[in-house]
Each structure stands twice: as structure tokens, then as C-alpha cells.
N, CA, C, O and CB atoms as a CASP TS submission, in Angstrom:
PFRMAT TS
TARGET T0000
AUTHOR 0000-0000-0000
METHOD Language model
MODEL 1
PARENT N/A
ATOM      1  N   UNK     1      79.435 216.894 144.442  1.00  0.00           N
ATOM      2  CA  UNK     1      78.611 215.702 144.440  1.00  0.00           C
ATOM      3  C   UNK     1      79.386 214.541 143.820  1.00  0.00           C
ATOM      4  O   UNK     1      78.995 213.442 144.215  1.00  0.00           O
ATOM      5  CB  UNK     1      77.293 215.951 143.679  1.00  0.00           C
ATOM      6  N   UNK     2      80.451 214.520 142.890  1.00  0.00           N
ATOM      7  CA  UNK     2      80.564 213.560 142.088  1.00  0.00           C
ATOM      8  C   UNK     2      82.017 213.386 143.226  1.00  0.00           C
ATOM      9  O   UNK     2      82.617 212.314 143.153  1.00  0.00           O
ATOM     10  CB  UNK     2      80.561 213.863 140.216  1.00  0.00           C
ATOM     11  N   UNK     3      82.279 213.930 143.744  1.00  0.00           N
ATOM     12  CA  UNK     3      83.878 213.621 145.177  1.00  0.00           C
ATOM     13  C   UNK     3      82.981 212.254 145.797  1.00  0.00           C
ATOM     14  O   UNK     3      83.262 211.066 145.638  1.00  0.00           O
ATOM     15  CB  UNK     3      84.239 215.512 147.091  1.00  0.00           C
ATOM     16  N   UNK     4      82.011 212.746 146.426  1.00  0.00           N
ATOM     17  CA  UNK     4      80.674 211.955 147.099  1.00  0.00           C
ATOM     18  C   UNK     4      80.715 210.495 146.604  1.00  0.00           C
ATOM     19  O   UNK     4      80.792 209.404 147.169  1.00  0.00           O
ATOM     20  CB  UNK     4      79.092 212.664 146.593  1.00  0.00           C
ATOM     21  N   UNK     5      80.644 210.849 145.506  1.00  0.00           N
ATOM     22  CA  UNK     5      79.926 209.726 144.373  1.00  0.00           C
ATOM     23  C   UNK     5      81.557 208.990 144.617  1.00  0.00           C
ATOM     24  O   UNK     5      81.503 208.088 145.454  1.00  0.00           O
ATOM     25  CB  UNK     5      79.284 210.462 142.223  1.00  0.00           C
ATOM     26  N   UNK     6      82.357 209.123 144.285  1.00  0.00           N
ATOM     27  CA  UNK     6      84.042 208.500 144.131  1.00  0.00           C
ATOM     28  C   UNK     6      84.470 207.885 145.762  1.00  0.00           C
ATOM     29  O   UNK     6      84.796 206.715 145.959  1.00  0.00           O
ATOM     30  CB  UNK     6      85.415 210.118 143.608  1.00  0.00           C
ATOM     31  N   UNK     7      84.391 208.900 146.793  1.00  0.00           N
ATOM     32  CA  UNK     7      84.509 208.728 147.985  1.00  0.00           C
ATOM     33  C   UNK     7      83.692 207.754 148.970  1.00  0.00           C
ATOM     34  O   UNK     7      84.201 206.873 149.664  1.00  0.00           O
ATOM     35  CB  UNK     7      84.440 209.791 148.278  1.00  0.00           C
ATOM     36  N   UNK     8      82.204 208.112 148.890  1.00  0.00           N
ATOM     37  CA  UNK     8      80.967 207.363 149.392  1.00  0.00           C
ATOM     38  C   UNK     8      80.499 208.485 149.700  1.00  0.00           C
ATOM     39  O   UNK     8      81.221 209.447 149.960  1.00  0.00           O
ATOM     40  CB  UNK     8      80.980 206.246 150.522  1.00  0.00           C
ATOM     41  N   UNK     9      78.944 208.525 149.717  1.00  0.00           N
ATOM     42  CA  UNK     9      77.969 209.224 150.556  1.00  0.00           C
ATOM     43  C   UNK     9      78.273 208.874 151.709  1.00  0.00           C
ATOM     44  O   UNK     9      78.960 207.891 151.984  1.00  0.00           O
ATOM     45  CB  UNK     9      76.610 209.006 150.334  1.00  0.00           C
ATOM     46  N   UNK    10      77.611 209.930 152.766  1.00  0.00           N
ATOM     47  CA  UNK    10      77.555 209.894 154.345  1.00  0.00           C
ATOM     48  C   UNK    10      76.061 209.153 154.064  1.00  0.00           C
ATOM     49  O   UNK    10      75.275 209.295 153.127  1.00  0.00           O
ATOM     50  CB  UNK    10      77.644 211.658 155.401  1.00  0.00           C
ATOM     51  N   UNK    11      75.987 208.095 155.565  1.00  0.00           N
ATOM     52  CA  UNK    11      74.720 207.749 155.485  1.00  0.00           C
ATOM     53  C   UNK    11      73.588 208.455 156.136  1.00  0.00           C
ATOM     54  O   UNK    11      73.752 209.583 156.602  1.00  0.00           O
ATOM     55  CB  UNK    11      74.711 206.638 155.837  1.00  0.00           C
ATOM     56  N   UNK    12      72.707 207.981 156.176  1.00  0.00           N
ATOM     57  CA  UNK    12      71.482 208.811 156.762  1.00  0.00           C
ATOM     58  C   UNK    12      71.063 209.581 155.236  1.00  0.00           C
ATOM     59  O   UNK    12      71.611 209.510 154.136  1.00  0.00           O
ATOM     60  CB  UNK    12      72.014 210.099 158.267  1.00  0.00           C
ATOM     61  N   UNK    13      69.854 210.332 155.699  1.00  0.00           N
ATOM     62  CA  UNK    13      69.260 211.514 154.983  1.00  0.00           C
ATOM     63  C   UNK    13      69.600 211.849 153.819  1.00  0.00           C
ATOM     64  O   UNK    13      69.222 211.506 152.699  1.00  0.00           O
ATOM     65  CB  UNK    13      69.399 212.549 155.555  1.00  0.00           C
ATOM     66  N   UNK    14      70.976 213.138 154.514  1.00  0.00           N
ATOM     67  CA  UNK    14      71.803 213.679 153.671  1.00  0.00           C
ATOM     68  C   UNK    14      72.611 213.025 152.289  1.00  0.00           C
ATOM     69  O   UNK    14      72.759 213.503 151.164  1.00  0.00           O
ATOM     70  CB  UNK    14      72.593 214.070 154.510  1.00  0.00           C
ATOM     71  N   UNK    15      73.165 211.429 153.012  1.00  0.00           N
ATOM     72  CA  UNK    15      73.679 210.848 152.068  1.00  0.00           C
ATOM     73  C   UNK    15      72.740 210.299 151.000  1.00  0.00           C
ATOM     74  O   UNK    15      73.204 209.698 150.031  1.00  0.00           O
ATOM     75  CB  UNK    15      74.419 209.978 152.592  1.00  0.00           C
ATOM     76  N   UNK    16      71.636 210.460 151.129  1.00  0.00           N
ATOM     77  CA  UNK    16      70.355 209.751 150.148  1.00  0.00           C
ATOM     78  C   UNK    16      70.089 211.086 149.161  1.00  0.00           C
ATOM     79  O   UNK    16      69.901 210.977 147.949  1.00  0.00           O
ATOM     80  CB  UNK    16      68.600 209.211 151.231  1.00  0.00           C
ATOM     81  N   UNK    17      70.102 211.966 149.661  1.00  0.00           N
ATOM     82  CA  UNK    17      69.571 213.565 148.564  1.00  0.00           C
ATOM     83  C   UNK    17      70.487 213.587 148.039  1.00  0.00           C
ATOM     84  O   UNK    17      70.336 213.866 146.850  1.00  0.00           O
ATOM     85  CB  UNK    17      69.249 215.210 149.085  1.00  0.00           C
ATOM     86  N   UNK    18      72.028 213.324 148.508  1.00  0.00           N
ATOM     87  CA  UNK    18      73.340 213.644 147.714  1.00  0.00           C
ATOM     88  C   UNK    18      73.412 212.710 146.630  1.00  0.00           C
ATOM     89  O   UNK    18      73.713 213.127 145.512  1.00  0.00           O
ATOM     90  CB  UNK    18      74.681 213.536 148.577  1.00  0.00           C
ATOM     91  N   UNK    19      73.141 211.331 146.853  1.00  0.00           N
ATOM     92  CA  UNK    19      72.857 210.535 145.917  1.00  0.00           C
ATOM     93  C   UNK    19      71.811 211.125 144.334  1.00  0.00           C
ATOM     94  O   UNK    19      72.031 211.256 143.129  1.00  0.00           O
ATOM     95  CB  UNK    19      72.204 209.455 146.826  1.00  0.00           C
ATOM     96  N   UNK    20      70.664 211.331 145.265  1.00  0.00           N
ATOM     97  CA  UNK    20      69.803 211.053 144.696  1.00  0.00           C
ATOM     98  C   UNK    20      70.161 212.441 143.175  1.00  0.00           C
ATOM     99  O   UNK    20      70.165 212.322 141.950  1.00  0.00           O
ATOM    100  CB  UNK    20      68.414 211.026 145.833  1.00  0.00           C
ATOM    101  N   UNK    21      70.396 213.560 144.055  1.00  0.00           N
ATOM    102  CA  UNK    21      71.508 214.891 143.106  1.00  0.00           C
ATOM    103  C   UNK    21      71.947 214.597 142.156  1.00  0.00           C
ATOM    104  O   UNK    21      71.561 215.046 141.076  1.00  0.00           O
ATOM    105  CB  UNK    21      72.801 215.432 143.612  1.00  0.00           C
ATOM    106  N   UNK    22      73.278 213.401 142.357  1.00  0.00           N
ATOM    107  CA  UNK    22      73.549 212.916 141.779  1.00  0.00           C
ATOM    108  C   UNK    22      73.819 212.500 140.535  1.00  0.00           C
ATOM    109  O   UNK    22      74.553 212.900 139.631  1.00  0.00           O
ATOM    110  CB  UNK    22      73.345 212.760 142.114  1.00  0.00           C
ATOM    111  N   UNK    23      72.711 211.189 140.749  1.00  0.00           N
ATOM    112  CA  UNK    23      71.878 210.933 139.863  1.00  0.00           C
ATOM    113  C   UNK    23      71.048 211.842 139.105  1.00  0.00           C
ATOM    114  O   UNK    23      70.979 211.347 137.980  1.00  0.00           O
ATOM    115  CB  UNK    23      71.270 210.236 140.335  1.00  0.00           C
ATOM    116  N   UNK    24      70.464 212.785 139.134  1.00  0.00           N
ATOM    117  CA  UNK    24      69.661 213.942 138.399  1.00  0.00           C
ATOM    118  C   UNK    24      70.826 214.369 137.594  1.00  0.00           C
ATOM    119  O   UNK    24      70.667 214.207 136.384  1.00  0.00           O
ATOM    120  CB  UNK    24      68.935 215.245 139.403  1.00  0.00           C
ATOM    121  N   UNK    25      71.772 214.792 137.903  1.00  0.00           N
ATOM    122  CA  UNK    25      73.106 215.405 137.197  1.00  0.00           C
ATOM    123  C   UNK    25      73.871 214.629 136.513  1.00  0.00           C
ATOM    124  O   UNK    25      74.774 215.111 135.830  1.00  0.00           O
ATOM    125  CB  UNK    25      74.014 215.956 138.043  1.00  0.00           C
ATOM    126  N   UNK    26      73.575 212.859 136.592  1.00  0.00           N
ATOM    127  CA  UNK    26      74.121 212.537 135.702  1.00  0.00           C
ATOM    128  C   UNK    26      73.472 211.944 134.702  1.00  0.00           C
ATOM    129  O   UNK    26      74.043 211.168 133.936  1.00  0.00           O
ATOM    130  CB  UNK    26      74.902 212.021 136.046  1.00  0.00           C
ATOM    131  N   UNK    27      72.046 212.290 134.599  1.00  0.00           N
ATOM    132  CA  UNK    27      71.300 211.409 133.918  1.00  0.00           C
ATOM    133  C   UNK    27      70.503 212.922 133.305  1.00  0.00           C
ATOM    134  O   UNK    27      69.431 212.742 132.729  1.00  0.00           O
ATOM    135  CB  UNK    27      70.392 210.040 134.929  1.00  0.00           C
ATOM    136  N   UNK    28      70.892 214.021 133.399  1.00  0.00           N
ATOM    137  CA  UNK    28      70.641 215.085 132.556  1.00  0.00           C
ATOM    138  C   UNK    28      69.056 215.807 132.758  1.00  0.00           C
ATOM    139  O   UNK    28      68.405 216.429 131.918  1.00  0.00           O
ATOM    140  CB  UNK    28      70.875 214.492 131.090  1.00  0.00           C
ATOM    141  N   UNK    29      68.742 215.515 134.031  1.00  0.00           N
ATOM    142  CA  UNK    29      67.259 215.652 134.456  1.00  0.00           C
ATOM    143  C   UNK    29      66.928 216.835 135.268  1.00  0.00           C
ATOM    144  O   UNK    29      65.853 216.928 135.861  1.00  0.00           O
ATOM    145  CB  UNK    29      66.823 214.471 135.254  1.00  0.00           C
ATOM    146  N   UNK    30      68.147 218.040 135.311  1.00  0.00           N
ATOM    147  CA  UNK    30      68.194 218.920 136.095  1.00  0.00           C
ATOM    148  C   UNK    30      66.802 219.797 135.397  1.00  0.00           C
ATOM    149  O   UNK    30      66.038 220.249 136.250  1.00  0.00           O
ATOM    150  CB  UNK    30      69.732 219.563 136.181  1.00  0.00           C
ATOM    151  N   UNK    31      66.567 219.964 134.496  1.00  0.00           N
ATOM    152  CA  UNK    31      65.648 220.781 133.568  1.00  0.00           C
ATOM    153  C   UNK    31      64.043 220.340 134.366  1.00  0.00           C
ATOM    154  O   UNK    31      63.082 220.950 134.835  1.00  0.00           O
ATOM    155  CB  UNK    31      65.852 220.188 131.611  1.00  0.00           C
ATOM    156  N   UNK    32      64.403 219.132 134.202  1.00  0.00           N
ATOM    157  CA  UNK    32      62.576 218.433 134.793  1.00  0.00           C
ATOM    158  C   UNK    32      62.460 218.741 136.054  1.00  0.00           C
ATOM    159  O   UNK    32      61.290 219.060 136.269  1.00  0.00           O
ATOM    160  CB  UNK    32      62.222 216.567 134.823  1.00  0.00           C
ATOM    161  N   UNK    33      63.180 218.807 137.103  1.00  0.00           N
ATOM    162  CA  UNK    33      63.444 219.527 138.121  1.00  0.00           C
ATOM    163  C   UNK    33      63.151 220.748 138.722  1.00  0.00           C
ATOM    164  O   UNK    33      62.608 221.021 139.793  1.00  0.00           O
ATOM    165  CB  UNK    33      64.225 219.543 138.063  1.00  0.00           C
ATOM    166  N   UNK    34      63.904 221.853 137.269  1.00  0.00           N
ATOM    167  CA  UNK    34      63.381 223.101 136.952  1.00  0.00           C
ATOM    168  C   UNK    34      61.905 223.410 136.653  1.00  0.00           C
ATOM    169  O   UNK    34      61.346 224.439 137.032  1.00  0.00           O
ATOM    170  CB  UNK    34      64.043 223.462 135.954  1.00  0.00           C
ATOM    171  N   UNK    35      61.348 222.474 135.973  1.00  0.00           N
ATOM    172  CA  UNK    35      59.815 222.364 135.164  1.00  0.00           C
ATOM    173  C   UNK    35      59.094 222.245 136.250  1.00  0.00           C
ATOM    174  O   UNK    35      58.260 223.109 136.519  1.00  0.00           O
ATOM    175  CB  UNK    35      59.461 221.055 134.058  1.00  0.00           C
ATOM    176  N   UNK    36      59.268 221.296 136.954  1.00  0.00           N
ATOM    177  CA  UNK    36      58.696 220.456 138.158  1.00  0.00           C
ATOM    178  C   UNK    36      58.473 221.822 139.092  1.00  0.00           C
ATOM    179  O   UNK    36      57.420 222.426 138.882  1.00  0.00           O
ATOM    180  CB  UNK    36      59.908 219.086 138.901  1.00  0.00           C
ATOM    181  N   UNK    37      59.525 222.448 140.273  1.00  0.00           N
ATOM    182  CA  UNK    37      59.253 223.540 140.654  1.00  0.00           C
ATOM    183  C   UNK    37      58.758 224.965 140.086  1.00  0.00           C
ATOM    184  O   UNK    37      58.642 225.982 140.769  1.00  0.00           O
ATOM    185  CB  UNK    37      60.044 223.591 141.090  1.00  0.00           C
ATOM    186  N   UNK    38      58.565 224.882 139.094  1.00  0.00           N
ATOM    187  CA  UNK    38      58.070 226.498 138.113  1.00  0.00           C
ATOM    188  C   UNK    38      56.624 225.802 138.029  1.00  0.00           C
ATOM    189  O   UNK    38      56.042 226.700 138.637  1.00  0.00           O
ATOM    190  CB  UNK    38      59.048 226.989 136.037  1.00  0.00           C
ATOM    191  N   UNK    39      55.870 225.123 137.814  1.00  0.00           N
ATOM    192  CA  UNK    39      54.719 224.606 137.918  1.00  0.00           C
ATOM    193  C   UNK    39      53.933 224.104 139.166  1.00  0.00           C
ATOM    194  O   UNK    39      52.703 224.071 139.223  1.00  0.00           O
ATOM    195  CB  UNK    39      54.837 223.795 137.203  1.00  0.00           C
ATOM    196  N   UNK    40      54.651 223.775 140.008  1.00  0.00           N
ATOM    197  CA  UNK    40      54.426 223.716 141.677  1.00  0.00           C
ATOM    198  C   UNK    40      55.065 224.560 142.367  1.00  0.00           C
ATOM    199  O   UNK    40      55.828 223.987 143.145  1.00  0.00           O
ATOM    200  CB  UNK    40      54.798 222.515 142.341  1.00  0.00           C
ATOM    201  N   UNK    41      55.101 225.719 142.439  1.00  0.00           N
ATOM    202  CA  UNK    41      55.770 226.701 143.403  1.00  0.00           C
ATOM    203  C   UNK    41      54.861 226.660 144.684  1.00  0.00           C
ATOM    204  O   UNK    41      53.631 226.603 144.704  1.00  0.00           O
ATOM    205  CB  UNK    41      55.886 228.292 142.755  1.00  0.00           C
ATOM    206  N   UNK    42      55.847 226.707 145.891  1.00  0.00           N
ATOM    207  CA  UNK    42      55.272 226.815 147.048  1.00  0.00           C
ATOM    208  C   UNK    42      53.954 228.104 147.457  1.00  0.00           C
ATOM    209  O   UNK    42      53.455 228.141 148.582  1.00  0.00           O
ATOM    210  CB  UNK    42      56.500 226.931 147.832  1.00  0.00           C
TER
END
């Protein structure tokens, strides 16, 4: 993700979730993520 981040995202879709990844990973939010799906499981 962070090649992505240095290189550019692809656009469309994909390049928006890769972003958005990202961002979660660099702003230390992977946990709320975790919380988020263990409390809403499909």
C-alpha cells in the first residue's frame, strides 16, 4: 500500500479502497476496524 501511496493509486474503485487502507494504516485505526467488524459480523 505505501509503493501505491509513493507511485500513485490506480484510478477507479480499487484505487479509492487502496487509498482509503492507507490512510487507516497510517493514522493507526486498524483496531477500530477490527472493533467495527467483531460487533457487526455478517
Amino acid at each position: 500500500v505505501v509503493w501505491y501511496h509513493n507511485k500513485g493509486f490506480p484510478k477507479g474503485q480499487l484505487g479509492r479502497l487502496l487509498e482509503t487502507v492507507y490512510e487507516l494504516k497510517l493514522n493507526g485505526l486498524e483496531e477500530l476496524i477490527r472493533n467495527i467488524k467483531r460487533q457487526f459480523p455478517k
